[in-house]
C-alpha positions as CSV (number, residue, x, y, z in Angstrom):
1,X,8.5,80.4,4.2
2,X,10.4,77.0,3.5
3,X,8.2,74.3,1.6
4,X,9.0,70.8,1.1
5,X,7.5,69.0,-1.7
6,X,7.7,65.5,-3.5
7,X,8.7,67.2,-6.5
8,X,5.2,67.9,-8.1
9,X,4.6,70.7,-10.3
10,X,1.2,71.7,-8.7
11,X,-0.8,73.2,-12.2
12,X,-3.3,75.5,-12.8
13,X,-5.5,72.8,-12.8
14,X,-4.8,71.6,-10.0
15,X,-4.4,74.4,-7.6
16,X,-8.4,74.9,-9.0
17,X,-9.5,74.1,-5.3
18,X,-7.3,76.9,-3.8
19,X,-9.7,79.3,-6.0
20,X,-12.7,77.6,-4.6
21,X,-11.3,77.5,-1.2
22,X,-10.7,81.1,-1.3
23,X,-14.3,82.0,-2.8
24,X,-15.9,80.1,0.6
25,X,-13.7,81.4,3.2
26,X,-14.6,85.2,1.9
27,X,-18.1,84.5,1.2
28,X,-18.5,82.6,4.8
29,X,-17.3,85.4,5.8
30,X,-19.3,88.3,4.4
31,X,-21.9,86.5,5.9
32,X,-21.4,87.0,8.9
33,X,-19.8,90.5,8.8
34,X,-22.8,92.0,7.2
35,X,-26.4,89.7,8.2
36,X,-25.0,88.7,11.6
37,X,-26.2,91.7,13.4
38,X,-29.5,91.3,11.9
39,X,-30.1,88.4,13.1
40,X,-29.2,89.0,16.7
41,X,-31.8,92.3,16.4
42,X,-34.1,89.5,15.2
43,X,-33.8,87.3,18.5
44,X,-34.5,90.7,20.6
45,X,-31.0,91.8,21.4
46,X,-30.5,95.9,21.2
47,X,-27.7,97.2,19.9
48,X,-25.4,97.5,22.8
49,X,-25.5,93.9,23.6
50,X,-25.0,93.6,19.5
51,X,-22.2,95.7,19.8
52,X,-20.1,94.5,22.6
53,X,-21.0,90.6,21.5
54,X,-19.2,92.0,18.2
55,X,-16.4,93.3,20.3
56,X,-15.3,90.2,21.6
57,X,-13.6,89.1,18.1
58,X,-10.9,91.7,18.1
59,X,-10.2,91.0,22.1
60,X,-10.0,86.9,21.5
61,X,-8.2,87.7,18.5
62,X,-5.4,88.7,21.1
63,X,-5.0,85.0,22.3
64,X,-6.2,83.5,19.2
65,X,-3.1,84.3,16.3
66,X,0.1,83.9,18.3
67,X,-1.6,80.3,19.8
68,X,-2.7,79.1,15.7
69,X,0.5,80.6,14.4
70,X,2.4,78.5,17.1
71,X,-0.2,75.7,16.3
72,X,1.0,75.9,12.5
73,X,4.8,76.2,12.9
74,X,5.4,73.4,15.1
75,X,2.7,71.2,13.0
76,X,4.2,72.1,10.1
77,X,0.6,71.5,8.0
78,X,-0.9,74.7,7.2
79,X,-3.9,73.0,5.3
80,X,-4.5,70.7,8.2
81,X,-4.8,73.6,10.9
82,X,-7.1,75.6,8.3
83,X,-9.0,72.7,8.0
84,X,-9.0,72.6,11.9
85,X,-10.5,76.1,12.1
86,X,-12.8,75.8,9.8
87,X,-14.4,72.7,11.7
88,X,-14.4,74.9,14.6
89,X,-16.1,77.7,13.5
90,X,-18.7,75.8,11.7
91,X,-19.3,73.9,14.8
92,X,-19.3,76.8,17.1
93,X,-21.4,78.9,14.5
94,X,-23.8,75.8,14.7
95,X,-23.8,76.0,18.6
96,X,-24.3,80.2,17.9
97,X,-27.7,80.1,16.1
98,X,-28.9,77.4,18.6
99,X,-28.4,79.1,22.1
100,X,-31.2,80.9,23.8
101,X,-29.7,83.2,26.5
102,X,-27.5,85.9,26.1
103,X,-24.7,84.4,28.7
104,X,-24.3,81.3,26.6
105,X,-24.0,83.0,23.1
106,X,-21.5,85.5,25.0
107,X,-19.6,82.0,25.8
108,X,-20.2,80.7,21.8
109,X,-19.3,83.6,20.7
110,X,-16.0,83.7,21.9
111,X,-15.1,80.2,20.9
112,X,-16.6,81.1,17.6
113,X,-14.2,84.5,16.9
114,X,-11.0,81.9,18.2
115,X,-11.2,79.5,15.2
116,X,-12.5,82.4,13.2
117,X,-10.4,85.7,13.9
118,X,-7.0,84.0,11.8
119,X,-8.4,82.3,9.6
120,X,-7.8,84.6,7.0
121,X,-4.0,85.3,7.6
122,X,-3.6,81.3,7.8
123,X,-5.4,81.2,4.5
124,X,-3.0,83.8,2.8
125,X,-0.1,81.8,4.5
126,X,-1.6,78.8,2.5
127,X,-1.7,80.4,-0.7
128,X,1.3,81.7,-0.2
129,X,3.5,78.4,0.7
130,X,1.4,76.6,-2.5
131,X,2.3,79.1,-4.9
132,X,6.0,79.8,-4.4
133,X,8.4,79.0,-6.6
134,X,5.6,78.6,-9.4
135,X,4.2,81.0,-12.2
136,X,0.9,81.5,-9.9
137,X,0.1,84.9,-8.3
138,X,-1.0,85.8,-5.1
139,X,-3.6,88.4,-6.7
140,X,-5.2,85.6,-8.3
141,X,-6.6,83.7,-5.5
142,X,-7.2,86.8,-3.6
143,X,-9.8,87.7,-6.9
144,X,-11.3,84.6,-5.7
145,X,-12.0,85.8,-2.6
146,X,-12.9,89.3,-3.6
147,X,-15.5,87.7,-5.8
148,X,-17.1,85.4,-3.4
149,X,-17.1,88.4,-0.6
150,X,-19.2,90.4,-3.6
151,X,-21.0,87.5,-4.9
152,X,-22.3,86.6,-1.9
153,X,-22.8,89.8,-0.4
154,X,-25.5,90.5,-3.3
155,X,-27.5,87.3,-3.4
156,X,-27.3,86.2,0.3
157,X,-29.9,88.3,1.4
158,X,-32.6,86.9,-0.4
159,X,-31.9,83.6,0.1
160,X,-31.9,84.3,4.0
161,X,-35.2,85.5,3.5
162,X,-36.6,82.8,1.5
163,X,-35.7,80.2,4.1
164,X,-37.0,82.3,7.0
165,X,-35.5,82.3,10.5
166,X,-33.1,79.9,9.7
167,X,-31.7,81.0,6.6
168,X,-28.1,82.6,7.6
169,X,-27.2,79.7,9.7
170,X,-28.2,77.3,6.7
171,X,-26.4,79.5,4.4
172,X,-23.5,80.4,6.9
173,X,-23.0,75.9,6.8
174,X,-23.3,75.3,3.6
175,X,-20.7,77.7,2.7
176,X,-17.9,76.5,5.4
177,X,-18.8,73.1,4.2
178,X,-18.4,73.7,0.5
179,X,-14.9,75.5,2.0
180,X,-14.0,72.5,3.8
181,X,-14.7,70.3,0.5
182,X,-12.4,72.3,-1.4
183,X,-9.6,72.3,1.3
184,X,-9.4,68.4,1.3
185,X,-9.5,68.3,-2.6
186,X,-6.2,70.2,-2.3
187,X,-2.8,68.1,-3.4
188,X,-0.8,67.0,-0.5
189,X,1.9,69.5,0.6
190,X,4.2,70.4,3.4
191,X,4.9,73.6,4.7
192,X,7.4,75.0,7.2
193,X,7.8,78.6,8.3
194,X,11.2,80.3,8.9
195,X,10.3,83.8,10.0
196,X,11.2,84.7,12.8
197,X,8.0,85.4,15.7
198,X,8.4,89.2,17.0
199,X,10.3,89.4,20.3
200,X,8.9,91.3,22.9
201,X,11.8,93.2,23.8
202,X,11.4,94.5,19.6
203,X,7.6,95.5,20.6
204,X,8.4,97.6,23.8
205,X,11.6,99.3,21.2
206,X,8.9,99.6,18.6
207,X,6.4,101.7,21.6
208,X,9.2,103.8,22.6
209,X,9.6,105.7,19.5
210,X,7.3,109.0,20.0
211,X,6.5,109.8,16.7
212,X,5.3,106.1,15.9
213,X,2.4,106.4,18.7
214,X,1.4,109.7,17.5
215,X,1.0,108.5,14.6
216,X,-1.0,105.2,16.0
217,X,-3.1,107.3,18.3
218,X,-4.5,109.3,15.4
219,X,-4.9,106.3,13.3
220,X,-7.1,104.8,16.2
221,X,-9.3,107.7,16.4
222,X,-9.9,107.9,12.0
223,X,-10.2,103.5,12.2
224,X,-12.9,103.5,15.3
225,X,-15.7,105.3,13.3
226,X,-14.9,103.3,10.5
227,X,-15.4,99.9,12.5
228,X,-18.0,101.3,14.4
229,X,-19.8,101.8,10.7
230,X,-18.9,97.8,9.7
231,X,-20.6,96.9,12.6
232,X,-23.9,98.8,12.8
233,X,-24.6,99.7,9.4
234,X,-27.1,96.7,8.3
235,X,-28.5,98.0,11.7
236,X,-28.9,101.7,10.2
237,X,-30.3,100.2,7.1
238,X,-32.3,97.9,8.9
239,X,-34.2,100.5,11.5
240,X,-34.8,102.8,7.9
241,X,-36.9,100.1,6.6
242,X,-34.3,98.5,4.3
243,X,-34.1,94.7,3.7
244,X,-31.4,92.4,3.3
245,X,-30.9,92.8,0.0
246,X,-30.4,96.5,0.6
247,X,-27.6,95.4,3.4
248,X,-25.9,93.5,0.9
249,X,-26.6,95.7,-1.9
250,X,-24.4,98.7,0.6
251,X,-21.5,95.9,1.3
252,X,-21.3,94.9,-2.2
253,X,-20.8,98.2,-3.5
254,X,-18.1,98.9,-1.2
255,X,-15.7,96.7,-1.6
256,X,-16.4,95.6,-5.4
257,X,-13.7,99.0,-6.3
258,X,-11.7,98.0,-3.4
259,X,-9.3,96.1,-5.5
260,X,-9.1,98.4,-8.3
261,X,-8.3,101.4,-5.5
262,X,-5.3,99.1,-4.4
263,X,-4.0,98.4,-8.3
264,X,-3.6,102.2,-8.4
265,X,-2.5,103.0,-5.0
266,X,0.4,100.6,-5.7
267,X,1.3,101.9,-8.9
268,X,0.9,105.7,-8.9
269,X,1.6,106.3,-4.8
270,X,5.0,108.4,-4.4
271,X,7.1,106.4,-1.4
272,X,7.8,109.9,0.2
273,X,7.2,110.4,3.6
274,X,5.8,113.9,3.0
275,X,3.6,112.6,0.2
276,X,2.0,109.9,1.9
277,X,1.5,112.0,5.2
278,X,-0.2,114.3,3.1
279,X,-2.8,111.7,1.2
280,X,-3.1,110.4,4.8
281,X,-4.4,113.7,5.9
282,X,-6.8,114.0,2.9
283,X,-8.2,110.1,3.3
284,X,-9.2,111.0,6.4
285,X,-10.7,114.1,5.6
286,X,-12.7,111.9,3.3
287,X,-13.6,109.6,6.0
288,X,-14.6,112.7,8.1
289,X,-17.0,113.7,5.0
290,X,-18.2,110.4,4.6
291,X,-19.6,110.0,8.2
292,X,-21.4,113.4,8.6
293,X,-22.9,112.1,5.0
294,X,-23.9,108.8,7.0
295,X,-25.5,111.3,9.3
296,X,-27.6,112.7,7.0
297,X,-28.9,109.6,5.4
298,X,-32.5,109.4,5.9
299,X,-33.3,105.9,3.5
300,X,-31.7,103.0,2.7
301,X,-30.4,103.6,-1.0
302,X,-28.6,106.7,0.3
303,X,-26.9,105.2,2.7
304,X,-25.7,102.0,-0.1
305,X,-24.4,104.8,-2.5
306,X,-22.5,106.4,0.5
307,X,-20.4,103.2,0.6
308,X,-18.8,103.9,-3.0
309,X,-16.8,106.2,-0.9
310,X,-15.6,103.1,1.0
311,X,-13.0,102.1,-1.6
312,X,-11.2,105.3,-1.5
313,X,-11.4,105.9,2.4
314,X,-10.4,102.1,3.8
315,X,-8.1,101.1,0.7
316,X,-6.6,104.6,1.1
317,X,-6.1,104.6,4.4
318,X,-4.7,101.6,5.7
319,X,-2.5,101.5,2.2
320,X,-1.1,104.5,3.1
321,X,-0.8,103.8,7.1
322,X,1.0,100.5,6.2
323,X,3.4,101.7,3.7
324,X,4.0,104.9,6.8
325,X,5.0,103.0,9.2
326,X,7.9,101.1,7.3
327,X,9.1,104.7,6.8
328,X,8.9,106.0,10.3
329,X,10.3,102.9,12.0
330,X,14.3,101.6,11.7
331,X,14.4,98.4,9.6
332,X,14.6,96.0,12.8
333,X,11.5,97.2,13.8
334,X,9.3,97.3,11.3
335,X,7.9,93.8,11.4
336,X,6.7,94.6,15.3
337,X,5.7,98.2,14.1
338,X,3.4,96.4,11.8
339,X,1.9,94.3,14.6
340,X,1.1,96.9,16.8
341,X,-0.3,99.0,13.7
342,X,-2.6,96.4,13.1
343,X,-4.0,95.8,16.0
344,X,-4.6,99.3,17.2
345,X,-6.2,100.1,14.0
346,X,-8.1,96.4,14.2
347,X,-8.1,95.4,17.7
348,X,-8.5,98.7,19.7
349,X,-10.9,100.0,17.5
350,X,-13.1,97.4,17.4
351,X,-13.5,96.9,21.1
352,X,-14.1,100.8,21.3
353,X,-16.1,100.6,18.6
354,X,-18.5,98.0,19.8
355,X,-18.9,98.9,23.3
356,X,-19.5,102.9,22.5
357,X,-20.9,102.3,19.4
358,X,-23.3,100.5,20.7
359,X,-23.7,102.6,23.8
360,X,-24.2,105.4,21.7
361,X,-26.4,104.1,18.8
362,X,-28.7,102.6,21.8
363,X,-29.1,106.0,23.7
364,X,-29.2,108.6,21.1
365,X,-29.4,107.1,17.7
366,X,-27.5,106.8,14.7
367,X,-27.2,110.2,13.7
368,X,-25.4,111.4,16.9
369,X,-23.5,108.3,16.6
370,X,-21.9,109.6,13.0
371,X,-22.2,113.2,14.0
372,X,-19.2,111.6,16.8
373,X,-17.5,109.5,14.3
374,X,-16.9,112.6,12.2
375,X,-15.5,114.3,15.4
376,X,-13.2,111.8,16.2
377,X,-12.4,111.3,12.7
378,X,-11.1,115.1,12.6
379,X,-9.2,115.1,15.5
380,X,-7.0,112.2,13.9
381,X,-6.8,113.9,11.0
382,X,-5.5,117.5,12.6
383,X,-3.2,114.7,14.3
384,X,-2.1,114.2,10.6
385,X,-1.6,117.6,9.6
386,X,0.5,118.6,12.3
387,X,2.6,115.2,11.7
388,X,2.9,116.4,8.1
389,X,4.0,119.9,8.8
390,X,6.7,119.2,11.4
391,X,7.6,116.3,8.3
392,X,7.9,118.5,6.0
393,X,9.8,121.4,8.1
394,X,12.0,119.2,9.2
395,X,13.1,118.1,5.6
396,X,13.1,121.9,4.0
397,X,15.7,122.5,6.9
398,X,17.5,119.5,6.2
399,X,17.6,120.8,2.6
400,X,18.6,124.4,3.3
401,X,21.0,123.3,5.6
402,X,22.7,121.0,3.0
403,X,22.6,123.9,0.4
404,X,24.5,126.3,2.6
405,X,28.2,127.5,1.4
């Protein structure tokens, strides 16, 4: 990314509203990941019409980035298109807690996700063009979001339930406008982009190479338990007898060693295929272990101390399945590779995940529902397994073929 600047050294002090800005994004954010569902089993919804109005944010998410990224590279003002979105969301959020059939918030919903699905990505693109060629680090204002994810996740609960009915859409305001605030309070700057989009002649290359969509396919099956789980959850919690606090409480707890799990995957992780393969095979194991724990849950705090596990399975696992696919793919395709990882293991999985899960959570109940994540989660991990062995055959051949006389 290219920025051009009037020469200002942007200071600590002054890049003090990127912090904030980060903290309110995150913490509008958590908000709705973790009490939104609540409140639509609060209006009378079950969970299947919960679930698939939760899986319209990965589909609109399809549409949604390429037409904001476009937005952004031909505008040339990344804070001016955040500040775009935000507006957005908080006015469709505003038109979501006031519509009173389910066809309308289908509709507000779907505006909603298309300010809201990028926001985050154009908010790292932000940070990103203000603190190049400066002494500022990216981890830095990512902490700021970390902590306003945690922060809020802990106290939000309450103060929903102090207010009463109203409380998360009161809440879910306040924080996009104290977002908003801090946006504008930013100093001026102007950023242009210079990488390249993805081609889609590099994409259909990218889907042509066999081992790459085994490994994808098994990825999707381990990721659509785990989104099933984000979405229904505070649900779980909720039918137990737990309260918000409790919700936030479980979210709070697993993501506050999230950050920590990355710091060492980062430093300590070998960058061997075998090695990571094999780590992928375990994480998912874990994740398999995990969900038949969820299955036994039978009260709320058991459930919240389950989610320690969360820093270790997620972190691992899409660490991991990111750092795979640069291996597995040729150089000129990683960039696409990367795409079409992310959106399987985002984007198909959540639309499976809110349309079954909620099928199946609505039907038979929740512990079916994690007795099937654990199945699915098994298969892609016996996906794993046989990915590592042929891995690691191939390379002991490679080896013993290089040693012969």
């Amino acid at each position: 990314m290219a920025i051009l600047r009037d020469n200002t050294n942007h200071s600590s002090a002054s890049l003090l509203p990127l912090g904030l800005l980060n903290f309110f994004i995150y913490g509008t954010m958590v908000i709705f990941a973790a009490f939104f569902q609540l409140y639509l089993k609060d209006i009378g919804m079950d969970k299947f019409e919960i679930g698939s109005l939760m899986a319209v944010g990965p589909l609109v998410s399809l549409l949604a980035h390429p037409f904001w990224r476009r937005l952004s590279d031909r505008g040339q003002n990344l804070r001016f298109i955040l500040l775009i979105m935000m507006t957005g969301v908080l006015l469709m959020g505003h038109l979501v807690f006031k519509v009173d059939t389910f066809h309308m918030l289908y509709l507000s919903m779907i505006l909603l996700f298309f300010f809201q699905s990028p926001l985050l990505s154009q908010n790292n693109s932000l940070i990103l063009g203000y603190i190049e060629n400066t002494d500022q680090k990216f981890g830095t204002y990512r902490l700021w979001g970390s902590f306003g994810w945690t922060l809020v996740a802990l106290t939000a609960g309450p103060i929903i339930d102090s207010i009463g009915q109203h409380g998360i859409s009161l809440l879910f305001s306040i924080m996009l406008m104290l977002g908003i605030g801090s946006a504008l309070l930013l100093p001026p700057i102007q950023l242009t982009t210079n990488t390249p989009a993805i081609r889609f002649t590099d994409i259909v290359r990218t889907l042509q190479n066999k081992t790459f969509i085994a490994f994808v396919i098994f990825g999707v099956l381990v990721s659509i338990p785990n989104s099933i789980n984000g979405i229904f959850m505070p649900l779980f919690i909720s039918d137990l007898g737990g309260s918000r606090f409790q919700v936030g409480g479980a979210v709070f707890l697993s993501t506050i060693f999230e950050v920590l799990a990355f710091v060492l995957l980062e430093r300590y992780l070998k960058k061997k295929m075998t090695y990571l393969m094999g780590c992928l095979t375990l994480v998912s194991l874990l994740f398999a272990l995990r969900w038949e724990l969820m299955s036994e849950a039978s009260t709320p705090l058991q459930i919240i101390f389950i989610q320690v596990l969360h820093a270790v399975t997620f972190g691992g696992f899409f660490y991991v399945g990111t750092k795979l696919t640069a291996l597995i793919l040729p150089r000129p395709f990683r960039s696409s590779g990367q795409a079409v990882y992310t959106f399987a293991l985002s984007g198909v999985s959540g639309i499976i995940a809110g349309f079954l899960g909620g099928w199946i959570f609505q039907s038979f109940g929740p512990v079916l529902l994690y007795k099937m994540g654990g199945s699915l989660t098994l298969l892609g991990a016996a996906g794993f397994g046989v990915m590592w062995y042929h891995i690691y055959k191939h390379e002991n051949s490679a080896i013993e073929h290089h040693t012969e006389p």
